[in-house]
N, C-alpha and C positions, 0 to 999 in steps of 0.2 A: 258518628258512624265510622267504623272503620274499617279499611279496607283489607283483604290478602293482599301481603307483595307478591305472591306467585301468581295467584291471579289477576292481580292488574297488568302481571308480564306476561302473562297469556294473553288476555286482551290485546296490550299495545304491538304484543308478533302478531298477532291477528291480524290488527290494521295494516302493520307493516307488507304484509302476503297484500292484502286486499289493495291496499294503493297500489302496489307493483304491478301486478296483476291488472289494475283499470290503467294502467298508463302504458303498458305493452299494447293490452287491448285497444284503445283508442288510439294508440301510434299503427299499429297493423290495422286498422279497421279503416283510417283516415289515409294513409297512403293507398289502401288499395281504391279507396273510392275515387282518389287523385287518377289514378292509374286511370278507373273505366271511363271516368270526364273527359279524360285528358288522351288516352291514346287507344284508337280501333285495336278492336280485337286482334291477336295476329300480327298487330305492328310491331316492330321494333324501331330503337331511338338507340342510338350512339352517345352513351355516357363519355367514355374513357377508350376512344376508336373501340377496336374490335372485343376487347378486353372485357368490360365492361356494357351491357346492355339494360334497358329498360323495353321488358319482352312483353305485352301483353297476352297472358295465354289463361287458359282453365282447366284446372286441375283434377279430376275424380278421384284421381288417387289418394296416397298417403303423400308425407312428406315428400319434399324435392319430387313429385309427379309420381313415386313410388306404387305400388299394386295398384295402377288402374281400376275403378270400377266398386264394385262393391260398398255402397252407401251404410247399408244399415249394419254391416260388420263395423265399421268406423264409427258410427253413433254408439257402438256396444263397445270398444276398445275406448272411445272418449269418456263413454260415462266408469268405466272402469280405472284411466288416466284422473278424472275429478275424483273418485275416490279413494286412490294411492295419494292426489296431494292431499286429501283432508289426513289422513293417515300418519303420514310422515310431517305435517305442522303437527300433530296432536303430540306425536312422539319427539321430535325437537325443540317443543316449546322449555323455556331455562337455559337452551344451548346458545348459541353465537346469532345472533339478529340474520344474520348475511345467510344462515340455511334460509330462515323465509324469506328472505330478498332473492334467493335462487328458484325456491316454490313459487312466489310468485311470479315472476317470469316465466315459471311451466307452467302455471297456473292462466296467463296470461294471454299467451300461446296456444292455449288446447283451445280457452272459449274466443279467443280469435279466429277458427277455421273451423270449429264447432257451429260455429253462429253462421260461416258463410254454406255451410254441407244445408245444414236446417232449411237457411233462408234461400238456395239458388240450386243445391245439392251440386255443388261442384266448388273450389276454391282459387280466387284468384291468384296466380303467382307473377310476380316479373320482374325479378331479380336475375339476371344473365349475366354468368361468367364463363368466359372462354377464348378458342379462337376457331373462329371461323365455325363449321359445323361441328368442332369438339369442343364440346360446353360440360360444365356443370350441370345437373338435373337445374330448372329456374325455379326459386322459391319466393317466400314473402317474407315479413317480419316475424308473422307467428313461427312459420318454421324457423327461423333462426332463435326463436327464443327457448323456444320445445328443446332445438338439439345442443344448443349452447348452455341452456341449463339443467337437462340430464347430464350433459357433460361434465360440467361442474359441481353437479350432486356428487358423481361417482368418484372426481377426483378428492374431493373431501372427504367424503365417505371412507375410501380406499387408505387416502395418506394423511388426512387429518382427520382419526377416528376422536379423537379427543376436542372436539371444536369448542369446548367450554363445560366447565361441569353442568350435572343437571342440578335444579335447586335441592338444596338439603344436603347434597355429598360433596365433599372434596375431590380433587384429583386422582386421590389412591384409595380409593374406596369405593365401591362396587356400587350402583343406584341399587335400590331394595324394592 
């Protein structure tokens, strides 16, 4: 039997997204359960003096505490985010491995505070930076993985439109 090399390299980006993705996820899923074992609501702990905090709060909003409120708008924006990554893996598959290693880290990110809206309809965050009462909005892992890897989407995107041919085409030649 023998196989497609295209598609066995579609496969193997697949898994690449999907491990990424279950290791963000379980890194934010496990910290924040740290967080509620380990520190009252409301509390804060002194990392790094003032600088640096471990805040425990809950978030309704969007990212970093963002639009308060509105549950089922964010269930409808996440399932819309899950189906932009299935999209752009479908359409980067042949290019550079490191685009799905960026999907999944958004990929990662969305069903890490997807699962906690679901399961509690609010998101733990407790990541504090700042001083004194001028802080950063306090986020969790998933957030930093969502905004760290849009970010990195767009910079590739933007400046390295070319991350690798796609299968079939060279460099100077157009995909068909």
């Amino acid at each position: 039997m023998t196989t497609d090399p295209a598609r066995a390299r579609g496969r193997a980006e697949l898994l690449t997204l999907l491990a990424v993705a279950a290791v963000v996820l379980v890194a934010d899923q496990a910290t924040k359960a740290m967080v509620i074992g380990a520190i009252p609501f409301g509390e804060r702990i002194d990392v790094v003096g003032d600088l640096f905090q471990l805040w425990h709060v809950r978030n309704t909003g969007a990212a970093f505490s963002l639009f308060e409120g509105g549950l089922l708008l964010f269930i409808v924006v996440t399932v819309l985010a899950l189906g932009m990554v299935a999209y752009f893996h479908r359409s980067f598959v042949g290019r550079s491995r490191w685009l799905q290693v960026v999907l999944g880290v958004v990929l990662g990110g969305t069903l890490g505070n997807f699962i906690d809206r679901l399961r509690q309809g609010y998101v733990t965050d407790f990541l504090s930076f700042g001083f004194g009462d001028t802080r950063f909005p306090t986020f969790n892992i998933a957030d930093s993985g969502v905004v760290v890897g849009i970010g990195l989407l767009v910079i590739i995107l933007t400046f390295f439109t070319d991350a690798g041919p796609q299968e079939g085409t060279s460099r100077t030649e157009a995909p068909t």
